[in-house]
C-alpha positions as CSV (number, residue, x, y, z in Angstrom):
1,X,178.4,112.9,84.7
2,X,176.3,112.2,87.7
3,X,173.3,113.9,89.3
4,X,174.1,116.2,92.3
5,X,170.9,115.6,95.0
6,X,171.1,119.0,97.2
7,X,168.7,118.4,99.7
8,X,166.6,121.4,100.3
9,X,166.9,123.8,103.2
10,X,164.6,123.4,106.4
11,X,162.7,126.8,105.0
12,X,162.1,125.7,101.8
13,X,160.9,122.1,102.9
14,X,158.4,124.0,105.2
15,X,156.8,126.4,102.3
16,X,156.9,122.7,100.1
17,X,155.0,120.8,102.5
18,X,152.6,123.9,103.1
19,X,151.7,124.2,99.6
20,X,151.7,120.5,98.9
21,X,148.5,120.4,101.9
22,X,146.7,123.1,100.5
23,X,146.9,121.6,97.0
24,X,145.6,118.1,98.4
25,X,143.3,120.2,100.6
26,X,141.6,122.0,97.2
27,X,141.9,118.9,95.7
28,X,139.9,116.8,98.3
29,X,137.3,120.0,97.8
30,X,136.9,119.8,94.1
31,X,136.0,115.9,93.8
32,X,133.7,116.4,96.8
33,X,132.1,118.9,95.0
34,X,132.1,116.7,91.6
35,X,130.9,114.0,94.0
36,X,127.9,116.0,94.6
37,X,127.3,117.2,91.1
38,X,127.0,113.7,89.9
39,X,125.1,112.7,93.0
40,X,121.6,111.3,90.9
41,X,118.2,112.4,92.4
42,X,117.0,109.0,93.1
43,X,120.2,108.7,95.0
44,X,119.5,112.3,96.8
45,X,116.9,111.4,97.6
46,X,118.1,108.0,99.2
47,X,120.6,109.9,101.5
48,X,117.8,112.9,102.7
49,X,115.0,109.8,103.7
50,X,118.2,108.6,106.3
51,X,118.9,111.8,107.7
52,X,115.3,112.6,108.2
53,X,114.0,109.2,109.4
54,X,117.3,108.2,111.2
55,X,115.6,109.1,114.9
56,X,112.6,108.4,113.6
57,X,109.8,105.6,114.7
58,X,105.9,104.3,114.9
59,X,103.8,107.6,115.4
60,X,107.3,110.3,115.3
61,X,106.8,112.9,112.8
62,X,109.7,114.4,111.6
63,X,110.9,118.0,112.4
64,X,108.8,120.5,110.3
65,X,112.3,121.8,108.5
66,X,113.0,118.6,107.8
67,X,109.6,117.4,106.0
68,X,109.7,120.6,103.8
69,X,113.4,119.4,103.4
70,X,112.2,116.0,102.3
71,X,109.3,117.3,100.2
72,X,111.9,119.4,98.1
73,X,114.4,116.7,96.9
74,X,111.2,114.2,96.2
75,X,109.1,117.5,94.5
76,X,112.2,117.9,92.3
77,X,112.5,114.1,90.6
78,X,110.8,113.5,87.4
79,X,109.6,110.4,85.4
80,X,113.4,110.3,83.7
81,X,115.4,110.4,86.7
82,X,113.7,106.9,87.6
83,X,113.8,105.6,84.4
84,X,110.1,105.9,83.9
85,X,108.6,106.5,80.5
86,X,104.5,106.3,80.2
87,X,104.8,103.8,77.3
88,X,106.2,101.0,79.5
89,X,104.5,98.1,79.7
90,X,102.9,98.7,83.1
91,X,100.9,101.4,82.1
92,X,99.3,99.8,79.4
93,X,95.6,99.4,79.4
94,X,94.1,95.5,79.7
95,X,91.6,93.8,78.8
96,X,92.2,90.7,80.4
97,X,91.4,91.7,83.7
98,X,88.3,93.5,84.8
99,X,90.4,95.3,87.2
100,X,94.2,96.3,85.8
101,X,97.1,95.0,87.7
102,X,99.1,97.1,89.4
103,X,103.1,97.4,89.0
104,X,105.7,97.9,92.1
105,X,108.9,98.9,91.7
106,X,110.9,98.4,95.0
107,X,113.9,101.2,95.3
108,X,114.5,100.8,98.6
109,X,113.6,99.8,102.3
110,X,115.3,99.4,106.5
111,X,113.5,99.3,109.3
112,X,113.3,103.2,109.0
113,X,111.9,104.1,105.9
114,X,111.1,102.6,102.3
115,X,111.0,103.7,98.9
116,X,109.1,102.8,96.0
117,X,107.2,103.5,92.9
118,X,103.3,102.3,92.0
119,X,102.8,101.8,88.3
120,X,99.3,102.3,87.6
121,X,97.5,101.5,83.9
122,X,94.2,103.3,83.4
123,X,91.6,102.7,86.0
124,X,93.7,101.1,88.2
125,X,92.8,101.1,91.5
126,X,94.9,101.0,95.0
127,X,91.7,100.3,97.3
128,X,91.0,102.3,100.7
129,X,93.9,101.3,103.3
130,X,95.5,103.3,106.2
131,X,99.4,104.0,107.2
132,X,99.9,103.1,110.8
133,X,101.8,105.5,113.0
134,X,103.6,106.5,109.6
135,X,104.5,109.5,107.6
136,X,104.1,109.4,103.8
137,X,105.8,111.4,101.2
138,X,103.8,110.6,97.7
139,X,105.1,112.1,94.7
140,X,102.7,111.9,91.7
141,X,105.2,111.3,88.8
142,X,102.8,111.9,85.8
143,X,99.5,111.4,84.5
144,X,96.1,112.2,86.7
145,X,94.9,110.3,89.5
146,X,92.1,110.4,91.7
147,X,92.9,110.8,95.5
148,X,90.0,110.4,98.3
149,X,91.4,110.2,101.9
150,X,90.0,110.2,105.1
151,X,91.3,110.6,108.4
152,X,89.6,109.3,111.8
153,X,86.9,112.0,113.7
154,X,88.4,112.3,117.2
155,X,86.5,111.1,120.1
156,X,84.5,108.6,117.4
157,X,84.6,105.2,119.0
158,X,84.6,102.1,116.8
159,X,81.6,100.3,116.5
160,X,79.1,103.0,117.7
161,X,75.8,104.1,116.1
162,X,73.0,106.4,118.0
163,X,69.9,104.3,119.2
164,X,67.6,103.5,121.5
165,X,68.5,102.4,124.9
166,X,65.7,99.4,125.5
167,X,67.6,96.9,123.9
168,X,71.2,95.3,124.6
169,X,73.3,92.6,123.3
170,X,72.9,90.7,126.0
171,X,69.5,91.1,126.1
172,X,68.9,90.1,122.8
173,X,71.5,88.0,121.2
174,X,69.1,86.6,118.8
175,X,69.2,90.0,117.3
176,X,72.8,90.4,116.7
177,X,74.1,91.1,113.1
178,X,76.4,87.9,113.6
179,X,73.5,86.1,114.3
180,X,70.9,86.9,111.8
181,X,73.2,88.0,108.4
182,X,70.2,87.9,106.2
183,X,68.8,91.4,108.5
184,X,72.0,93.2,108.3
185,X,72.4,96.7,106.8
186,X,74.7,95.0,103.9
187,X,72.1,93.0,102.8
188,X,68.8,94.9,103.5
189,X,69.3,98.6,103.2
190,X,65.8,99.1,103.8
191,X,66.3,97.9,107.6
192,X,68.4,100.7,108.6
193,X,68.9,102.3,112.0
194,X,66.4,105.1,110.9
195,X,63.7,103.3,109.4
196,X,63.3,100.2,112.1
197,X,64.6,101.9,115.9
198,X,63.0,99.1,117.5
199,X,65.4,96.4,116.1
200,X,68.7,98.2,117.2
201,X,70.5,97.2,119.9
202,X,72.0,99.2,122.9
203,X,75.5,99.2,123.2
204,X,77.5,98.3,125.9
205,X,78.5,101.4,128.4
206,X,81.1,103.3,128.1
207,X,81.4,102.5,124.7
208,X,79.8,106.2,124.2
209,X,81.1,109.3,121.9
210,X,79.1,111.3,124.5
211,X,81.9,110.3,127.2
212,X,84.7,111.8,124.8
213,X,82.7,114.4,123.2
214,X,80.5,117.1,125.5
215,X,78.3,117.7,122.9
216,X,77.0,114.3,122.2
217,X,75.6,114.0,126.1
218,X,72.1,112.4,125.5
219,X,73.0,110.1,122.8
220,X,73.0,106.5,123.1
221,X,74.7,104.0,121.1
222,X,74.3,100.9,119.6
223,X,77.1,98.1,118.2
224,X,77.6,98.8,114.5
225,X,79.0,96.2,112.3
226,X,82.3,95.1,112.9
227,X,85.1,97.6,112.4
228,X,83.3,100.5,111.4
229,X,84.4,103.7,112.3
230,X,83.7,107.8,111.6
231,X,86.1,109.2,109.6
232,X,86.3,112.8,108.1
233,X,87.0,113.3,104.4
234,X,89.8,115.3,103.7
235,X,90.9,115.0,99.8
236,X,88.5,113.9,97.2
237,X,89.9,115.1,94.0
238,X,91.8,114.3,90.6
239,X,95.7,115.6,91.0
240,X,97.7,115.8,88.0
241,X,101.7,116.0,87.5
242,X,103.3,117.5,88.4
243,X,102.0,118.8,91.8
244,X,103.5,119.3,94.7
245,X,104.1,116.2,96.8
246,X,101.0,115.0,99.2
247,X,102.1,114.0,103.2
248,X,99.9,112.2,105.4
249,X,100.7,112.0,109.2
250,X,99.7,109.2,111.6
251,X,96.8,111.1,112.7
252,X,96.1,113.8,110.1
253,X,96.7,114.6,106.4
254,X,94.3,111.8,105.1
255,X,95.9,109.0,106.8
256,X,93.2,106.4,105.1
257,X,93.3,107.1,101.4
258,X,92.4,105.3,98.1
259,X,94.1,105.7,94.6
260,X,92.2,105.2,91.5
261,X,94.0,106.0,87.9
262,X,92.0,108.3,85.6
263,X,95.0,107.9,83.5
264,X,98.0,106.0,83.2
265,X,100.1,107.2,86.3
266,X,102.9,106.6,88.4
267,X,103.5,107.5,92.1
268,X,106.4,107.4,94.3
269,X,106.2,106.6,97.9
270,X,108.6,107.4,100.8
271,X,107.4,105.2,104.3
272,X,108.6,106.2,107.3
273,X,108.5,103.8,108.6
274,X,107.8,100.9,106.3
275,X,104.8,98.7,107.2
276,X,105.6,96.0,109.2
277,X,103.1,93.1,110.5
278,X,105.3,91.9,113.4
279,X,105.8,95.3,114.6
280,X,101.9,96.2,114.5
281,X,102.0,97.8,111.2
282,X,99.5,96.0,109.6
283,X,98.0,97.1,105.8
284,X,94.1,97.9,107.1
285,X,91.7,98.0,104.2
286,X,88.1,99.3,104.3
287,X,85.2,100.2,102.7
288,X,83.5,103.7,102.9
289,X,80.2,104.0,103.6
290,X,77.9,107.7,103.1
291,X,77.4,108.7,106.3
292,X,73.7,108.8,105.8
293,X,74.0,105.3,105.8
294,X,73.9,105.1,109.5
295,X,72.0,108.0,110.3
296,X,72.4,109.8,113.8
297,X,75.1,107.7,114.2
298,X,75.4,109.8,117.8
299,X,77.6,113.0,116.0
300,X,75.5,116.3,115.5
301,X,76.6,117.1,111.7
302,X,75.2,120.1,109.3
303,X,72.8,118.6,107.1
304,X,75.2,120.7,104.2
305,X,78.3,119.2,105.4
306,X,77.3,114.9,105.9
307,X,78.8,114.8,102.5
308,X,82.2,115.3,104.1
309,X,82.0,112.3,107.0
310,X,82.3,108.6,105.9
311,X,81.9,105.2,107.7
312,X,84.9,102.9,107.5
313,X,84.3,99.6,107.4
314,X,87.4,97.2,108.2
315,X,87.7,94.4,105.5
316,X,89.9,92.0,104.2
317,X,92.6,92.7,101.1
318,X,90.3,92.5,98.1
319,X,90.2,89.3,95.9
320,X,90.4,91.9,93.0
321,X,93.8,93.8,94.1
322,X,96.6,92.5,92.0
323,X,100.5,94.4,93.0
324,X,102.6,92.6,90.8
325,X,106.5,93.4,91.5
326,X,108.6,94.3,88.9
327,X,112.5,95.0,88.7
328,X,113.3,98.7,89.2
329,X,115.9,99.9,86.2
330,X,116.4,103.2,86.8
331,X,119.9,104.7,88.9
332,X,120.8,102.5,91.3
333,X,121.1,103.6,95.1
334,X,124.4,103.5,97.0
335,X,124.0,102.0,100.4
336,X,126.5,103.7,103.0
């Protein structure tokens, strides 16, 4: 007996095709949706940084919505969902070095944004150093860690310290701290700007804060050492995990800031953009000095508030700072 094939009717093909689409439609819906669902927060958190960052640049800050956007999704990953435990190896106090060495885990970077996670053991230490025209997302994952940032005093020159005009540098060359290294503030505090006026030197005009700042109009300046710069303290305090996620702008929210471990911690990062040497984003370190340490550096400050100003000092990477990479095992990212 054969099979009759009866072809359906024009009516009937139309309702079939119909239903067929909005089968393959809900269909379509329901694995996006388990898509989602299974969607890890490492790998959320991968897909927000290019939205966010993907217009961005040097010294762009992001739409406000979008940096409380950001700061959600990182707010929301934990130790686990990076495949960070605090009994690692990394976070293991040594005594082999005076200072501990300090794990990076690379997750991710483009010429937008990175990602990736600092391991630190007990009193390690990430040493004073800025973010150039970037915007930084840090997520402390657990422990406690001491945070002191800075950000620069506006109209504050580099290289400027209040002094008597008599002198110049090219007056007096053979007073320059270049010149004679064994007078310099480094290595005879008790020479100081205060104590011993008469061995300053005038600096240079125009190289005034009282040409950027009203107030300062009668001050002159002198050349400071090198690099140094007033800077405005604007965190100096332990954090523990989990708090909310810190962000730091290129001109505000402690752009300059120094990590030191009070316990074994871990922070993530989010760079946007990354640093990058041949694009001028060069790692800066420094060293903070009180700000009575050059006094009447040519800023009228409260004599309750000089606790709160600092002088940078520019210096080379220390011989001490040891970021060691390591291979990052938790979920793996999905480029796309």
């Amino acid at each position: 007996m054969g099979i009759e094939m009866v072809a359906p009717n024009r009516k009937g093909n139309k309702e079939f095709l119909q239903l067929a689409e909005v089968t393959n439609s809900k269909s379509k819906t329901r694995k996006c949706r388990r898509r989602q669902r299974k969607m890890s927060p490492v790998q959320k958190l991968y897909e927000t940084c290019k939205e966010v960052f993907s217009s961005g640049g040097a010294g762009v800050i992001p739409p406000a919505d979008d940096i409380q956007r950001l700061s959600s999704v990182l707010g929301a990953i934990k130790p686990a969902d990076v495949g960070l435990t605090p009994d690692l190896p990394y976070f293991r106090m040594t005594v082999a070095r005076r200072t501990p060495a300090i794990t990076y885990l690379h997750l991710y970077e483009c010429e937008k944004f990175s990602m990736g996670i600092f391991c630190l053991p007990p009193s390690g230490v990430l040493p004073l150093h800025n973010h150039p025209g970037m915007t930084v997302f840090s997520k402390l994952l657990f422990g406690t860690m001491h945070i002191k940032s800075y950000d620069w005093v506006a109209g504050a020159s580099e290289k400027t310290l209040a002094s008597s005009p008599e002198e110049t540098l090219a007056s007096a060359p053979e007073k320059t701290l270049a010149s004679a290294p064994e007078e310099t503030l480094a290595s005879a505090p008790e020479k100081t700007l205060a104590s011993a006026p008469e061995e300053t030197l005038a600096s240079a005009p125009g190289k005034t804060l009282a040409s950027a700042n009203p107030s300062l109009v009668g001050c002159s300046l002198v050349q400071a050492p090198p690099g140094v710069r007033l800077a405005k303290v604007k965190a100096d305090a332990d954090f523990t995990a989990a708090c909310d996620p810190s962000i730091l702008y290129p001109a505000d929210g402690g752009n300059m800031h120094c990590f030191t471990a009070v316990t074994a911690c871990a922070v993530l990062d989010v760079l946007g953009p990354p640093y990058s040497d041949p694009d001028g984003r060069h790692c800066q370190y420094y060293i903070d000095h009180p700000f009575s340490r050059f006094p009447d550096g040519g800023v009228s400050v409260p004599e309750d508030e000089k606790d709160g100003y600092a002088w940078l000092e520019e210096r080379e990477k220390p011989d001490d700072l040891a970021v060691v990479g390591a291979i990052y095992r938790g979920p793996k990212i999905q480029e796309n």
